[in-house]
VMD Tcl script that draws the C-alpha trace (Angstrom):
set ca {
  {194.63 12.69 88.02}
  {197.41 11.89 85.91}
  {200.63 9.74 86.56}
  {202.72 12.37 85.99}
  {201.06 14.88 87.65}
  {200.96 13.16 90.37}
  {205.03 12.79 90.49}
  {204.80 16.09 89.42}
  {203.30 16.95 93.26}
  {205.15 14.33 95.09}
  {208.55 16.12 93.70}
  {207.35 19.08 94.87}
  {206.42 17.84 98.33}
  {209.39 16.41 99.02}
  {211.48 19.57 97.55}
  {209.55 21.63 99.98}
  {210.34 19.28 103.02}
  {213.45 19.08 102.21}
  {213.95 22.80 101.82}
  {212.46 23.23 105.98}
  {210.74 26.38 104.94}
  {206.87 26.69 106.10}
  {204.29 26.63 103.78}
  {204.08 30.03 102.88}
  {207.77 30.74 102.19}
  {208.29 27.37 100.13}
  {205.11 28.07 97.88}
  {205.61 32.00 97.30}
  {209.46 30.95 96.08}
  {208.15 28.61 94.00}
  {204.68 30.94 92.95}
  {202.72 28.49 94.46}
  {199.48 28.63 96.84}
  {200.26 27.52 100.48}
  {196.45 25.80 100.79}
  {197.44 24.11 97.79}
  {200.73 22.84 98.61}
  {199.20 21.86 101.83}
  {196.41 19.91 100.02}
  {198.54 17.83 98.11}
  {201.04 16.57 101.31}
  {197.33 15.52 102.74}
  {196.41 13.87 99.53}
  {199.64 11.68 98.90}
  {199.75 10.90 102.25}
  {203.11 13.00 103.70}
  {203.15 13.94 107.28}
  {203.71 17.06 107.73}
  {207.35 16.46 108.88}
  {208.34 15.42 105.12}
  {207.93 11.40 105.95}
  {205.30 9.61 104.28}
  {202.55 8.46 107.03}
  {203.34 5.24 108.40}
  {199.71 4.64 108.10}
  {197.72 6.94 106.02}
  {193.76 6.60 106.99}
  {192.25 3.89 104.16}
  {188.65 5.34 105.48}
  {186.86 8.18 107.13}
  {183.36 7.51 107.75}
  {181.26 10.15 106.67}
  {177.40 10.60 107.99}
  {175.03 12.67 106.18}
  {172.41 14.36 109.17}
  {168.53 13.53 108.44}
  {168.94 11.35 105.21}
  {166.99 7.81 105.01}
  {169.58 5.28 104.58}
  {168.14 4.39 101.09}
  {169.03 7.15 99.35}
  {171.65 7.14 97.13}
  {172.59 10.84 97.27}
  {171.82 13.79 100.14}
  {169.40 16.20 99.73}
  {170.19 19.38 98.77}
  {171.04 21.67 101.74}
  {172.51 18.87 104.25}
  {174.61 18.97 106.41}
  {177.54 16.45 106.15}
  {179.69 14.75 109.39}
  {183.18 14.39 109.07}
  {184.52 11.99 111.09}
  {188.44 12.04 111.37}
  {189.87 9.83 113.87}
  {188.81 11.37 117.40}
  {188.04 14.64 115.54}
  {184.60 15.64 114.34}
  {183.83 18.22 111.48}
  {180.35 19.27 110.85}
  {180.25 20.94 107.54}
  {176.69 23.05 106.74}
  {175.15 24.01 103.49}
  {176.94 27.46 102.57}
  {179.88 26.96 104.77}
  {183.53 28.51 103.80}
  {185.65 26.37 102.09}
  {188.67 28.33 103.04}
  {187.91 28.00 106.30}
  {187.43 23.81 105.76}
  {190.96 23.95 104.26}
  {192.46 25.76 107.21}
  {190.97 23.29 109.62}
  {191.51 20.56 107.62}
  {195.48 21.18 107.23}
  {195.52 22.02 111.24}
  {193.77 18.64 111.51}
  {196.57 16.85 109.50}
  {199.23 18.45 111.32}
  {198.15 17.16 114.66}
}
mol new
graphics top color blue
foreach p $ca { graphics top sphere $p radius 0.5 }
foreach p [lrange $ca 0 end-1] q [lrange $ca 1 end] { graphics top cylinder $p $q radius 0.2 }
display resetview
């Protein structure tokens, strides 16, 4: 990712906290994608009340299901553990990813 884009995003987070609109308003005024616009507050670290995080997680363990601790990379078809604070995600082979997004932004809300 680029520098600018980057303060390209974090502009547009903060414009949209700012603003108090939801998701959905803020990013069809400004012909955006609400999973999007959602994606980035997660990714720069902005709580969803427009304030960055006072402590935005360094690490989330993730544990791949039946894989040897050896190998470098998971098999094809496993399933992967996510592990985010209290909050457990099991993600299978073929799963949605809309649906990941949408429980991934409620996640970050709570």
């Amino acid at each position: 990712m680029t520098r600018s884009r980057r303060e390209q995003w974090e502009q547009r987070i903060r414009k949209w906290q700012r603003s108090g609109m939801d998701a959905a308003s803020f990013a069809a005024r400004e012909g955006l994608k609400p999973e999007r616009l959602r994606w980035w507050r997660w990714h720069l670290g902005f709580g969803p009340r427009g304030k960055r995080s006072s402590a935005p997680p360094q690490f989330v363990e993730l544990v791949l299901s039946g894989v040897a601790e050896e190998k470098s990379a998971a098999p094809e078809g496993s399933e992967l553990e996510l592990i985010i604070g209290k909050r457990r995600v099991v993600v299978r082979p073929g799963f949605d990813a809309q649906s990941l997004r949408q429980v991934l932004a409620v996640l970050e809300e709570e």
